[in-house]
N, C-alpha and C positions, 0 to 999 in steps of 0.2 A: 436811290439809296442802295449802296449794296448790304444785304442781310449776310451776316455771318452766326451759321447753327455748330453748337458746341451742345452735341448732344451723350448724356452719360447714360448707362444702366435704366436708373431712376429719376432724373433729371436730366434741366433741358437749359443752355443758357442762348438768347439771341444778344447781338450785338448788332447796333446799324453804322452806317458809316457813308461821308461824304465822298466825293472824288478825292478830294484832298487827304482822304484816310483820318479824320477829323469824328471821332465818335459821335453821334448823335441820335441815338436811342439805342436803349439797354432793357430786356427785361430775362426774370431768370425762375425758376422754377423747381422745383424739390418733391422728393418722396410721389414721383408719379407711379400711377397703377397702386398706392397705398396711403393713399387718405388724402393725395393731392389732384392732380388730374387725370381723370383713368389710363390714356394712353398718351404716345408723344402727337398725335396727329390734334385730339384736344387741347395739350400744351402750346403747340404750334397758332393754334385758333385763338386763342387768349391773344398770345403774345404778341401776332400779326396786329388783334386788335387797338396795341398800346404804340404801335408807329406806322409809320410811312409805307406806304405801297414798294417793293423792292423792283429793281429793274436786273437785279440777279440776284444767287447767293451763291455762298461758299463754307464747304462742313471742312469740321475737323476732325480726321480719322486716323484713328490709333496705330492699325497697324496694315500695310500697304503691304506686306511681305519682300519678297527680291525682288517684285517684278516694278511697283510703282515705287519709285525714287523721286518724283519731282511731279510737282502739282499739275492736276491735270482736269480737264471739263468732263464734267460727266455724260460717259458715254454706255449703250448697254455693256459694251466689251470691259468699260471701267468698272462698271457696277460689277459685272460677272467677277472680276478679278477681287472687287474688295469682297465677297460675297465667301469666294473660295479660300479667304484668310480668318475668316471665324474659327475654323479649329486653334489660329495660332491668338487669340485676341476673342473665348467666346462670351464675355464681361462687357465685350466693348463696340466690336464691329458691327454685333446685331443693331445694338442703341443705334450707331452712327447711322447707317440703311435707312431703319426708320423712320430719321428723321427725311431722309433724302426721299423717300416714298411715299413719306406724308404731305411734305411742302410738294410733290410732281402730284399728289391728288386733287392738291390744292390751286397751284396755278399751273397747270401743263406745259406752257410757252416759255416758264421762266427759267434761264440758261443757271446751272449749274454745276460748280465746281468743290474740288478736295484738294485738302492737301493734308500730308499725311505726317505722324508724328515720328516714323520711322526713317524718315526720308534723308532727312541728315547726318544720320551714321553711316548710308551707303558709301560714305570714303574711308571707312573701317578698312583696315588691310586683311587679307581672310585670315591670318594668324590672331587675330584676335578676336574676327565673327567666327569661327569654327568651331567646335565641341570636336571631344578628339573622341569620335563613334565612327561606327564603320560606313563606306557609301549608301549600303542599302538604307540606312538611319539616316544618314542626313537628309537622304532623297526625299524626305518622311517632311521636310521643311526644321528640322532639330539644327539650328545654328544661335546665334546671337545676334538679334535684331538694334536692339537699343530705343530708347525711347524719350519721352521729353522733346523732341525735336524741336518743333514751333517757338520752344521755350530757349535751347538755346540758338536758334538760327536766329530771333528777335535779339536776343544779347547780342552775338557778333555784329549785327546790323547796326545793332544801336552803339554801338563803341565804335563799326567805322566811321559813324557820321558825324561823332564828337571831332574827328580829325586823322590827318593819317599817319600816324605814329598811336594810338591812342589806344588800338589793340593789338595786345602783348602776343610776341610770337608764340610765349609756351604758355597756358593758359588755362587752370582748373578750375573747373566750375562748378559751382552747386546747384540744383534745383531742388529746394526744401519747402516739400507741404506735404498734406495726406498724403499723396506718395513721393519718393525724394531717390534724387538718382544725381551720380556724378560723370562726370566728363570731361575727357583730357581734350581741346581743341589747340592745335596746331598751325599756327601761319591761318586763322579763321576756316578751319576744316577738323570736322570729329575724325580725332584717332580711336579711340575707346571710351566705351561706356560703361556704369556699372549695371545695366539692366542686360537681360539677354533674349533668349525667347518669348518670354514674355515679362510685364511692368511687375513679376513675381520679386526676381533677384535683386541682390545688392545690398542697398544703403537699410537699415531698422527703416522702418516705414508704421503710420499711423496706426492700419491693421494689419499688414502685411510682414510676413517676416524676413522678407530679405532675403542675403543668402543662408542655404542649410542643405546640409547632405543628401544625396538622393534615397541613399538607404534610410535615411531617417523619415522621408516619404513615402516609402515601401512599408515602413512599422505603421506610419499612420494609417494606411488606408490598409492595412491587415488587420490594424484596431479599431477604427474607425469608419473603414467604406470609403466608397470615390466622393459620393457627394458630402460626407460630412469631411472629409479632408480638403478641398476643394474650400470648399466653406472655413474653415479653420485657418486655412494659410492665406488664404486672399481678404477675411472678412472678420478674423477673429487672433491676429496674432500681431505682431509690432508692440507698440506699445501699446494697444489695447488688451492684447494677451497677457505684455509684463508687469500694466499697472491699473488696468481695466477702465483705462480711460484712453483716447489715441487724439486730443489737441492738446498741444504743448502749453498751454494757456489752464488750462483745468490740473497738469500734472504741476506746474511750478506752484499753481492758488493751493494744491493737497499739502506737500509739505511731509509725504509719507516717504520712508523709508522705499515700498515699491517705487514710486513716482519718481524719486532722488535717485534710486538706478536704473529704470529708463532713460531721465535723460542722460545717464551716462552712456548709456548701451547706445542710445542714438546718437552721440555725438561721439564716439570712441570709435565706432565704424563707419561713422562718413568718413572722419581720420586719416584710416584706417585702408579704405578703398581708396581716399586720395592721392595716401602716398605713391601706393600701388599704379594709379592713373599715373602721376607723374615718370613713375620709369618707361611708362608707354611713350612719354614725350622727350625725356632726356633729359629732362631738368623744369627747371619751373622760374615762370617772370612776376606770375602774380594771380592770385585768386578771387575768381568773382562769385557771388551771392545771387540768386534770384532767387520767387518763388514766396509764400506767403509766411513761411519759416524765415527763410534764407532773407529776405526782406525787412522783415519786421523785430526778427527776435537777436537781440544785441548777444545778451547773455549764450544763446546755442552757437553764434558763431565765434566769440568769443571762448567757448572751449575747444571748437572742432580746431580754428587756430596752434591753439595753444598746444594739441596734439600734434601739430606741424611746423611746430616755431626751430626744430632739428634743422629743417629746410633754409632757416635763414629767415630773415626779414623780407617780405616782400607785399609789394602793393595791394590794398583791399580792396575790392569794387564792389557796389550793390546797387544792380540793377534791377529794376520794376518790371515786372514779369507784362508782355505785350503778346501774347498769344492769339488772341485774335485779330488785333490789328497786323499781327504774321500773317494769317490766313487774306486778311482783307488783301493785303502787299502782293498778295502771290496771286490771288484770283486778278488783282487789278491787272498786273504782267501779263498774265494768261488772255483777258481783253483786248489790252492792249496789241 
């Protein structure tokens, strides 16, 4: 069985999986280190204990910076390299490690592998990954990375294999959940994303705000400090900030005025960034859906459309978010 670790902050989800990439044990985990399991090396022990002995695994990490582009086995030079990307990802890449240092506590012998969520925007053209700062700034790692990856590499996969005419050459896609990001793919290659440096920008997001002025970062944390700003825009803004709630499920049950313009605010700017992805492509053949929003919720995509219906009539797709059966696909490659 290969183990796939999908490790966050606070939480911890494993996935097993056959040769055939056939799911076969699942177990998931929440609010660790705060009233659930104290650390991820304990989560890890639980969850090992509800399946199968693994004969490898494979993590899912957020942000691989320039250097890791494409799934790789973990090596100490790998580990160094996701290690030195925590300033760009410190939310995220710590979690990921951990889990990788927990499960090497755990079984030493057992071969593992990453693959990374940034991996897939590496075909960005640099006119769209560059921030217009000076060299010594960018050197600093200040560009546009993009994110969601795994999320959409599984989309393109899963449309080639319906057939091959079946994915559209220009191609806007959503990934909509607690965090939500758009992306223009091209001939199945990302042109642009709306996330950039980090999973901060873009799209309204559940707590997160998206895009917003750097100078209006600058007020924050002259009013507020690094750590409560920090906290504010990653953990306390989106539609949590604008309607004090961040799942779209609680805002449509409220029925409030706030909640009634959140989701407009949320679905005016995926819109909004979509249109914008599209001149990165030159037009547009047809838009797809993933992601537990983008999936499930009829009435959000049925506005963010209708913000883009200028565009023409074009084919809807809604695709089942396969993120770690991504991961599984690429460590299997990497075996292989």
């Amino acid at each position: 069985m290969l183990l796939v670790v999908n490790a966050g902050s606070s939480s911890l989800k494993l996935a097993g999986f056959a040769p055939d990439l056939t799911q076969v044990a699942e177990a998931r985990f929440e609010r660790i280190g705060a009233g659930g399991p104290p650390d991820h090396r304990a989560a890890l022990l639980l969850g090992l204990a509800q399946m199968p002995r693994p004969t490898a695994a494979a993590h899912r990490v957020v942000h691989g910076g320039a250097a890791l582009t494409a799934p790789a086995r973990l090596t100490p030079q790998v580990e160094a390299q996701i290690e030195a990307c925590i300033p760009l990802a410190p939310l995220h890449n710590p979690a990921n490690l951990q889990g990788m240092r927990a499960l090497r506590a755990l079984m030493p012998d057992l071969p593992q592998f990453a693959s990374f969520d940034t991996a897939f925007h590496a075909t960005n053209p640099c006119v769209a990954t560059r921030y217009a700062l000076p060299p010594e700034a960018e050197a600093l790692g200040l560009r546009r990375y993009g994110f969601h990856g795994l999320s959409y590499a599984a989309l393109v996969r899963k449309l080639q294999e319906t057939g091959p005419e079946a994915l559209p050459k220009r191609l806007l896609a959503f990934h909509l959940g607690n965090g939500a990001s758009a992306c223009a793919i091209l001939d199945g290659r990302s042109m642009a994303t709306t996330m950039g440096y980090s999973p901060l920008s873009g799209l309204t997001m559940g707590t997160r705000t998206g895009e917003i002025d750097g100078n209006a970062v600058l007020r924050l944390v002259a009013e507020y400090g690094l750590d409560e700003t920090t906290r504010l825009l990653n953990r306390g803004s989106g539609l949590q900030g604008l309607a004090g709630a961040s799942d779209m499920r609680n805002l449509r049950a409220a029925r409030s005025p706030e909640a009634a313009f959140a989701l407009d605010h949320f679905t005016y700017w995926a819109a909004r960034h979509g249109a914008s992805l599209t001149a990165a492509m030159g037009g547009l053949d047809a838009v797809a859906f993933t992601g537990g929003i983008g999936e499930n919720d009829a009435q959000t995509r049925a506005a963010i459309l209708g913000h883009l219906a200028f565009l023409g009539e074009k084919p809807v797709l809604i695709i089942p978010a396969e993120e770690e059966r991504q991961i599984a696909r690429e460590a299997r490659a990497l075996m292989a």
